[in-house]
N, C-alpha and C positions, 0 to 999 in steps of 0.2 A: 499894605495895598488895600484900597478903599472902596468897594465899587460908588462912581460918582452918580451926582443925581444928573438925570436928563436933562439936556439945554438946549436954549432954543436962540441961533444967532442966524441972523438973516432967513431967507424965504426962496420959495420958490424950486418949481419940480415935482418930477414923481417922487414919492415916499416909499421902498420898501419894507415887506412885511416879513417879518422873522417867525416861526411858529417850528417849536419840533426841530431847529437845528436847520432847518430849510427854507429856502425862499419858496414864499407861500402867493403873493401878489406883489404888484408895484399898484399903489392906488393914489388917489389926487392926496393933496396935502390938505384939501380944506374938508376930506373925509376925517380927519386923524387929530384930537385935542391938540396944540401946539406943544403943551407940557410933556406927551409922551412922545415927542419925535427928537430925535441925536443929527444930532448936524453936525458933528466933528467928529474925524477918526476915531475909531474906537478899536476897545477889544470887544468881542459875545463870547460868550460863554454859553454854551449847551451842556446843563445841570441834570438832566434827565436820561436814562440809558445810557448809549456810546456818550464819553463824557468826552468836547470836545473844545477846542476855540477857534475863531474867525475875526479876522482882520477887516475891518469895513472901514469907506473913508467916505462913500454917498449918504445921505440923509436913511435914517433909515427908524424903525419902532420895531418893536417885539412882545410875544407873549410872556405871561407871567412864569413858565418854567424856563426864558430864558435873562439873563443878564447882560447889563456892558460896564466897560471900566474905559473913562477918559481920565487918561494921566499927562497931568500940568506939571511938570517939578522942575525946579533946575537940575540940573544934571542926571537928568531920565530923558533916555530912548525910549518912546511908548512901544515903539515897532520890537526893540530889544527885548522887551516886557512880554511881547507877544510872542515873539521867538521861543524864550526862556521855557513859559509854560507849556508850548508845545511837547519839550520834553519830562514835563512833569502828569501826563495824559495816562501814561497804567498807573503811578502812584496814585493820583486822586479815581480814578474809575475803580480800584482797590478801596480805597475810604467809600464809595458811595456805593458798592457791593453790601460791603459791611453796614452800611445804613439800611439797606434796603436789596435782597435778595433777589425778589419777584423784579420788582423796576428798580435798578441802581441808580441812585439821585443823593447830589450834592446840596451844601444850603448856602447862602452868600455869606456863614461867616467861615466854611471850609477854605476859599479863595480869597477871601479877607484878611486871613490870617498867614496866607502862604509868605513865605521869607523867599525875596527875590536878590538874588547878589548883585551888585552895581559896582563893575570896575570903573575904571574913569571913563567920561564920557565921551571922550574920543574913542577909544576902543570898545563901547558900545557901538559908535557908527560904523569903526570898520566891519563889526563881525554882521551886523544887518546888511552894510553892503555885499558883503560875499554869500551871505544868503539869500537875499535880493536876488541875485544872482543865479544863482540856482535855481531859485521860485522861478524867475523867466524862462529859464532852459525845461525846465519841467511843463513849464505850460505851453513853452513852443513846441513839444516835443509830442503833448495831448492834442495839438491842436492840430498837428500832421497824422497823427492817428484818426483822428475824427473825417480828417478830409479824406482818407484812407477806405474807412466806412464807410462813410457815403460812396465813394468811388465805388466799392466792391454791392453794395447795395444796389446801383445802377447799374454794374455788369452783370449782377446776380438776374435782376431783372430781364435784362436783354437777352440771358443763355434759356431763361423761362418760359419767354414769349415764344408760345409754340407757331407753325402757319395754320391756318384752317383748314388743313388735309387733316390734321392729324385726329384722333376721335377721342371726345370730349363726354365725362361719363358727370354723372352727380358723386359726391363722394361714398355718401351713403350705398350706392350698388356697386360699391370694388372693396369696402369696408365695414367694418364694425364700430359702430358709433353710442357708447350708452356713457353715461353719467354715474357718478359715484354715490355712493352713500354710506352717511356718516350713523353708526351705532350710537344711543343718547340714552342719557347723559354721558358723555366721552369720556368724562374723568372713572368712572366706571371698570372702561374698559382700557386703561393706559394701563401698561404693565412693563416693570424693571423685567423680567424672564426672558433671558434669551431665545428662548424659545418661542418667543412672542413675534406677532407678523409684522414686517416693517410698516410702520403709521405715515405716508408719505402727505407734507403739508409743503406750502407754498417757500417757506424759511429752510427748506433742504434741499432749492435748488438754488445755483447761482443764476445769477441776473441775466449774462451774459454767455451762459453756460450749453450745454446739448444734452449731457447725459444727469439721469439721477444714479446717485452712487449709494447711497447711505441715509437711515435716517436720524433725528435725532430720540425719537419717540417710538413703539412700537406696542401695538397692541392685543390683547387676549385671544384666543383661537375662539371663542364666543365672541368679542367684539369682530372678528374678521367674518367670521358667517354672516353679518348684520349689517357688511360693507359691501365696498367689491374690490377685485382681486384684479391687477395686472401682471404680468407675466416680464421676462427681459424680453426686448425690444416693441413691445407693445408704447406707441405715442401716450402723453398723456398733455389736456389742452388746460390754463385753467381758466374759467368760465365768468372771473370777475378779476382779481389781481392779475398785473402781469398778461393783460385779457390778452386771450387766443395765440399767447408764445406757445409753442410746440417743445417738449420734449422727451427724449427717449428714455424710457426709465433699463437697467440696468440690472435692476433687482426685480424677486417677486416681492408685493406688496401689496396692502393696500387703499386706494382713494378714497374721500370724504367726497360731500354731494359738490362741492367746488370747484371740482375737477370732471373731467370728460377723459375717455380712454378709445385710443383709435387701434384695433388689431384686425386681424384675419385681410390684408390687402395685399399679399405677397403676391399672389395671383395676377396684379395689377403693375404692381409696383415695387423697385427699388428701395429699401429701408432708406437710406440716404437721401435718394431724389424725393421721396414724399417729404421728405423732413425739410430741406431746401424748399423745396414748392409749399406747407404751409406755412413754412416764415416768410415768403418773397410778399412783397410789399402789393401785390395784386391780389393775393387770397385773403391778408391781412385788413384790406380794407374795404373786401366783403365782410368778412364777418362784421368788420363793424358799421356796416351799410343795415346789414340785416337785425343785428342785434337793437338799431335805432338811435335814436339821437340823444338821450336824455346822457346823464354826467358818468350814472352808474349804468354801464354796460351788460348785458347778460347774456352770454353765449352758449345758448340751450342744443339739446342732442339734435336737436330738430333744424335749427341753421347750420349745424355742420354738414350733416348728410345731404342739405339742400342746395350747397355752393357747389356746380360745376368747375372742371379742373381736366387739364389732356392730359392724355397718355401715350407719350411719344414711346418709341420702338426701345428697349433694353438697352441696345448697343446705344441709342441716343443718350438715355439716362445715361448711362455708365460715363460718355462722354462730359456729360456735366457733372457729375460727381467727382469727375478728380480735376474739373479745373474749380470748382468750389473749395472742393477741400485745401488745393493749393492756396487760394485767396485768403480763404476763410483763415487759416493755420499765420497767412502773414500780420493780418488786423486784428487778431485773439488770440493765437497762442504766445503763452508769455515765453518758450521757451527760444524761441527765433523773431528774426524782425524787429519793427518799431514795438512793440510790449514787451522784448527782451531789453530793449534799451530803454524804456520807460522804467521797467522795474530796476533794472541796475543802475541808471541815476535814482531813484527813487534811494537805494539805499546808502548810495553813496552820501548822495545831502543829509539824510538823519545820520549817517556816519560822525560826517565834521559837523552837523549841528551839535550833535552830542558834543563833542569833541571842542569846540568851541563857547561851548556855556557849561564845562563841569570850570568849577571853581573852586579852589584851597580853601576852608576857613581861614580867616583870620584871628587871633585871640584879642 
């Protein structure tokens, strides 16, 4: 397998932009030399970190740590090609470890040289169609989840909208609002010692996630005097990544100047209801009202304290609290609902993919 060189058949349309494994723009086609645009189905290959592939069949170009492979042959499935290597993703992300520690990266003669089995080519087509197959069911299945999210984002909203009776405080006077800070040079203070303070960073929480549980870093009882310190249930915002998602940290810990940390508001508030109220898509887009218009956003101690927010009666909290939780628990937890059936197809299809592209040698 070869990776081919870029080709250029017919015109016309947006051009997507590959970068890092991601779609990065769609930009005009007369922005982009014609020699580095693909106009026929391809494989990518993402050679850099998460080692990964993608199927593309729109015009499209990419940066230099990423690759494509258009495959012409008689009796080659390209799609089957595509399939194949999916299940070849820990093998080669192992070779590209071993290349490279810090950032694991492949080279195009790693994938070059990879040996793909070709039964006959009809039975290349059925095992694409039945995964085809799959592919569809998986993506109908995200795309009811999404509709899902949105739904519960626009009841979330509705349960949040308080009436104007109710009293309406700035956050800063029912909370505790200051910013983190990071001990320097860091590398300094990272320490293997268990007995070292959790180093809570942006890559220890999930995306999509509430609680911080664990980190992967942890730093010196000198570097922690140098920081600051969160407590469990104490919020923490982060002030550039992931800008102004709220979550509740779990552990003591503690944060780098990245981060913002929200305690002492029990007085005021529900742990839960504040948490729901600053993710609700009305607080969310003050902060970035305030924080300003430019690409890179900065959500300083000084705009949290300063976005107004009501504080409906306990028993009202409470009441939104458990129809959130009900919702919330149906659109994100993997263990019920559509993300229980997401993730169990999910394993079912790499099941029989597997299962469908392990292949005998032949001698």
């Amino acid at each position: 397998m070869t990776a081919s060189k870029m080709k250029t058949i017919g015109g016309g349309g947006p051009i997507r932009v590959f970068a890092g494994g991601q779609t990065v723009a769609d930009v005009a086609e007369d922005a982009i030399p014609a020699k580095n645009i693909v106009r026929v189905p391809s494989i990518i290959v993402k050679s850099r970190g998460h080692i990964g592939f993608s199927y593309y069949e729109r015009p499209f170009t990419h940066k230099t740590e990423l690759w494509s492979y258009t495959i012409d042959a008689p009796g080659v499935d390209q799609k089957f090609v595509y399939y194949y290597l999916l299940t070849q993703v820990e093998k080669l992300q192992v070779l590209a470890r071993a290349t490279s520690v810090k950032l694991p990266q492949l080279s195009v003669r790693d994938t070059d040289t990879l040996n793909v089995p070709m039964p006959p080519f009809e039975v290349q087509r059925e095992i694409v169609r039945v995964l085809d197959k799959f592919t569809q069911l998986e993506a109908e299945l995200e795309a009811e989840l999404d509709a899902r999210r949105t739904q519960y984002d626009y009841y979330a909203g509705e349960l949040l909208t308080i009436d104007e009776g109710v009293r309406r405080v700035r956050i800063g006077d029912v909370a505790t609002i200051v910013r983190g800070a990071s001990p320097r040079p860091i590398q300094k203070f990272i320490t293997s010692d268990p007995e070292g303070v959790p180093w809570i960073k942006i890559g220890d929480v999930p995306a999509d996630g509430k609680y911080i549980t664990s980190t992967a870093q942890r730093v010196t009882i000198e570097g922690a005097a140098k920081s600051r310190r969160v407590l469990p249930g104490d919020f923490v915002l982060s002030n550039s990544m992931s800008f102004g998602r709220p979550y509740v940290s779990q552990i003591e810990g503690c944060i780098h100047d990245g981060w913002l940390a929200i305690s002492a508001f029990e007085d005021s508030f529900e742990r839960d209801y504040l948490y729901y109220l600053l993710r609700s898509t009305p607080v969310q887009e003050e902060f970035a009202r305030r924080a300003g218009a430019g690409t890179v956003k900065n959500l300083n101690a000084d705009i949290v304290r300063s976005v107004v927010i009501p504080v409906p009666p306990r028993a009202e909290q409470k009441r939104v609290i458990d129809l959130l939780d009900h919702f919330d628990a149906l659109v994100n937890d993997i263990r019920i609902g559509l993300p229980a059936e997401l993730a169990a197809r999910r394993k079912q299809y790499e099941y029989y993919r597997d299962r469908l592209l392990t292949f005998k040698e032949t001698v």
